[in-house]
C-alpha positions in Angstrom: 2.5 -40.9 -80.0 3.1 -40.5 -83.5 2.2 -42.7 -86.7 5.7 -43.8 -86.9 5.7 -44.1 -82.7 2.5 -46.4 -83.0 4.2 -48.7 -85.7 6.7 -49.3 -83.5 4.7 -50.2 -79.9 2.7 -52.5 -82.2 5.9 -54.0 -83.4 7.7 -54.4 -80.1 4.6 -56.3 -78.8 4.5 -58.6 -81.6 8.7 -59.2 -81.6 9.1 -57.6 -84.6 12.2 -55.5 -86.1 11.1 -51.5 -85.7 10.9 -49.2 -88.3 13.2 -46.3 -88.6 11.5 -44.3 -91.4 7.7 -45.1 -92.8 9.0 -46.1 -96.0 11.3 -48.8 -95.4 8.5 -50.8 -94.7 8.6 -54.2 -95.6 6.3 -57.6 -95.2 4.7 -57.4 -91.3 6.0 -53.8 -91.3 3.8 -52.6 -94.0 0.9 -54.8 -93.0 1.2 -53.2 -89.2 1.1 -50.0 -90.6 -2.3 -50.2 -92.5 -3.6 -52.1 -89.2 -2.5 -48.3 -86.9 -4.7 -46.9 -89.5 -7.7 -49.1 -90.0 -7.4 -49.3 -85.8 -7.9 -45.9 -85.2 -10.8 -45.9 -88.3 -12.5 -48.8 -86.0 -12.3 -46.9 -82.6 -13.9 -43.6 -84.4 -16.3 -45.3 -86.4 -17.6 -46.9 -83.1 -19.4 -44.4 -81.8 -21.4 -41.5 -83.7 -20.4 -38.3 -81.3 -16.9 -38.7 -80.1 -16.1 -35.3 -78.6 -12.8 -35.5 -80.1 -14.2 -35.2 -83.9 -16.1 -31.9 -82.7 -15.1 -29.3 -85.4 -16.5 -25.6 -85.7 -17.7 -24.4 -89.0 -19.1 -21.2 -90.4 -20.4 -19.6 -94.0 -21.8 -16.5 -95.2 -25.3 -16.3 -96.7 -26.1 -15.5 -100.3 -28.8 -13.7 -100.9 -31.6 -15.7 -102.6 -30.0 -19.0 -101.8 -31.7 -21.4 -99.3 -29.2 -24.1 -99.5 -25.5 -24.6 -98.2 -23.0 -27.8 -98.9 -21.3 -28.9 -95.5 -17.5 -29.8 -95.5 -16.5 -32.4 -97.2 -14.9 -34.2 -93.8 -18.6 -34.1 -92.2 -19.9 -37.4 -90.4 -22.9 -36.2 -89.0 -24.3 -32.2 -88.3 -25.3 -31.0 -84.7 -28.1 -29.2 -85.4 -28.9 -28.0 -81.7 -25.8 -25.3 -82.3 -27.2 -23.3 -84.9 -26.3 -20.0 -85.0 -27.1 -16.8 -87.2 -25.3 -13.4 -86.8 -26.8 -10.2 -89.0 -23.4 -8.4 -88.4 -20.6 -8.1 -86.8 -22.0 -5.6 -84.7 -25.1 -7.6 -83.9 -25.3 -10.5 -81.3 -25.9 -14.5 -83.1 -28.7 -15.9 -82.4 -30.1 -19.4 -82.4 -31.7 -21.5 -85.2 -34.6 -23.6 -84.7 -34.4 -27.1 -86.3 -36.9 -28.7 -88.2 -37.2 -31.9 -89.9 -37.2 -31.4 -93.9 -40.8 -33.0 -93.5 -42.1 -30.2 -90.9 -40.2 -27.6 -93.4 -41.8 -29.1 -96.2 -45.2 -28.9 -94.7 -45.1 -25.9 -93.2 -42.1 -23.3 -94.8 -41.1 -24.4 -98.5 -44.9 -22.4 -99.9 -43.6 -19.8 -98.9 -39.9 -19.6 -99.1 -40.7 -20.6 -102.6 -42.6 -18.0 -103.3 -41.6 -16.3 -106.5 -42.3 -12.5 -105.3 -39.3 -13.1 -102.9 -41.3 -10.7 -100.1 -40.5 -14.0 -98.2 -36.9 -13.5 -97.9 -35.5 -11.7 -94.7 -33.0 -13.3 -91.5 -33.2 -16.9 -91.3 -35.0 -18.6 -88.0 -35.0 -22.2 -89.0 -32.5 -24.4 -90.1 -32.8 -28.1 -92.0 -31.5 -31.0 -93.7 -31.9 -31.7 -96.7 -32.2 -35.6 -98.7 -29.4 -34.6 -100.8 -27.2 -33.4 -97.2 -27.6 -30.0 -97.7 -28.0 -27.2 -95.0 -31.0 -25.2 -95.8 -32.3 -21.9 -94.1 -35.9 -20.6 -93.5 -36.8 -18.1 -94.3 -34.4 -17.6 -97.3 -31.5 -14.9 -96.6 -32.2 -11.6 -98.4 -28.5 -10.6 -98.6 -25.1 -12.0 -98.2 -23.7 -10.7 -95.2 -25.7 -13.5 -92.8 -22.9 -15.5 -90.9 -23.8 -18.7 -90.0 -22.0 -21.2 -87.3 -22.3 -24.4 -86.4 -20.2 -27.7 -84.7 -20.5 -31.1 -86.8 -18.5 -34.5 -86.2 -15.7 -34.9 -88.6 -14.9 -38.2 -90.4 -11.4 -40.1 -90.3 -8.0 -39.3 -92.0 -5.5 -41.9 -92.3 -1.8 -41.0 -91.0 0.9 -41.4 -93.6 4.0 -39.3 -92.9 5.7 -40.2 -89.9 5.1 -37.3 -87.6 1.3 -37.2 -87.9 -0.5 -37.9 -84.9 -4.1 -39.5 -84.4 -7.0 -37.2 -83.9 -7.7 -39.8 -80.7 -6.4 -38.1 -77.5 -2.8 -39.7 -76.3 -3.9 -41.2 -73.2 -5.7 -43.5 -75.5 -3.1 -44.2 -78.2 -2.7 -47.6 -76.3 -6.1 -48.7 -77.7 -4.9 -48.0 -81.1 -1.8 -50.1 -80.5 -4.1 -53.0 -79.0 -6.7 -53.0 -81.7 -3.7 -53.2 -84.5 -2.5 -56.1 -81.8 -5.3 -58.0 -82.5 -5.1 -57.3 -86.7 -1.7 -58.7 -86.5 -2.2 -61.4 -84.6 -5.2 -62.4 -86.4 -2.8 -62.2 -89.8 -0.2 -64.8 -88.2 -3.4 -67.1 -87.5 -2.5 -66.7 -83.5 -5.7 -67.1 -81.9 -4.4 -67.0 -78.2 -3.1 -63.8 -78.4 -5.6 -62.6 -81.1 -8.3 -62.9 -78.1 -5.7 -61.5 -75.4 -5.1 -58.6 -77.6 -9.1 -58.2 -78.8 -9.9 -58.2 -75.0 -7.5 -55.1 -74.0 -9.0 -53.1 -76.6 -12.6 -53.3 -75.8 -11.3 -52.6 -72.1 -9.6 -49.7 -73.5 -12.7 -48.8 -75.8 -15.1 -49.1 -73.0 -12.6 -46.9 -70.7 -13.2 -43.7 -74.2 -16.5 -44.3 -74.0 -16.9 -44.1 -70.2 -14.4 -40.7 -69.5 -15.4 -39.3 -73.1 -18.9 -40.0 -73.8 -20.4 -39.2 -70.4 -18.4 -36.2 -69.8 -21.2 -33.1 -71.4 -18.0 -31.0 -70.1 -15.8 -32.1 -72.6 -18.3 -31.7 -75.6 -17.5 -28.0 -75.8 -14.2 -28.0 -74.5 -12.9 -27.9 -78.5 
């Protein structure tokens, strides 16, 4: 469904007049439409690793430079798909993780050694306090290409077409969660509850075909 689409299912449940563009909104109109939004916010903020939020990323290397800024849309890295290529001729390989204590301990001497004889094709990859990717040892040119998958964070719908990044066979717990918000604003607790309990069916049902399929982690 789309945002305009969901406006409407949560309005027909609730007896409300539908909406025919997004900006004629008006009163329990308007306040629905936040609640698709902040229900589809709740559902992905659940849970750490939906496989839906998997996004592929890549950069090239700069010679010198240890550190790397991730997108701006990052939730949280997966640092177990790590990969380094030396050219395009040349197959990637993986990178090793390490914690920014073991790289501390064990790699920053001598990545930070000021002779540079250090630099060369990087085998390690960390994290670092300030969220930035950092490489060891330090890439010696700028033709490296590195490639990873991270879990994106949430971006609210707003024209009417847009669609939620949440698969379609699960746009009804979207609709069910904003159920419950607009129940809860009307001070109906009956069908606040009634609404609260299909969504946590339906949340349970993501997390159950979603979360314990490994199959679908890659399948982006």
């Amino acid at each position: 469904m789309t945002f305009l689409e969901l406006i409407n299912a949560v309005l027909r449940e609730v007896n409300e007049v539908e909406l025919t563009t997004i900006g004629s909104s008006r009163g329990i109109q308007t306040s629905v439409k936040d609640f698709i939004n902040k229900s589809q916010r709740d559902i992905i903020n659940s849970e750490v690793e939906w496989p839906f939020t998997i996004v592929s990323a890549s950069f090239t290397t700069t010679a010198s430079t240890a550190e790397y800024s991730p997108p701006a849309a990052v939730k949280t890295i997966d640092f177990d798909t790590f990969t380094v290529q030396e050219s395009a001729s040349t197959a990637e390989k993986s990178l090793s993780y390490l914690s920014f204590n073991e790289y501390i301990e064990h790699y920053n001497e001598v990545d930070t050694n000021p002779n540079g004889d250090s630099e060369g094709l990087p085998r390690y990859v960390y994290f670092t306090p300030d969220e930035k990717i950092g490489l060891s040892p330090v890439p010696d040119v700028a033709t490296y290409t590195v490639r990873y998958y991270y879990y994106s964070t949430h971006t609210d719908m707003s024209a009417a077409t847009d669609t939620p990044t949440i698969p379609e066979r699960f746009h009804d717990v979207i609709v069910n969660r904003a159920r419950y918000y607009t129940h809860m604003l009307r001070s109906d607790t009956q069908f606040s509850q009634l609404a609260l309990r299909d969504y946590e069916q339906g949340l349970n049902r993501m997390r159950v075909e979603l979360i314990n399929r490994k199959d679908y982690m890659r399948a982006v």
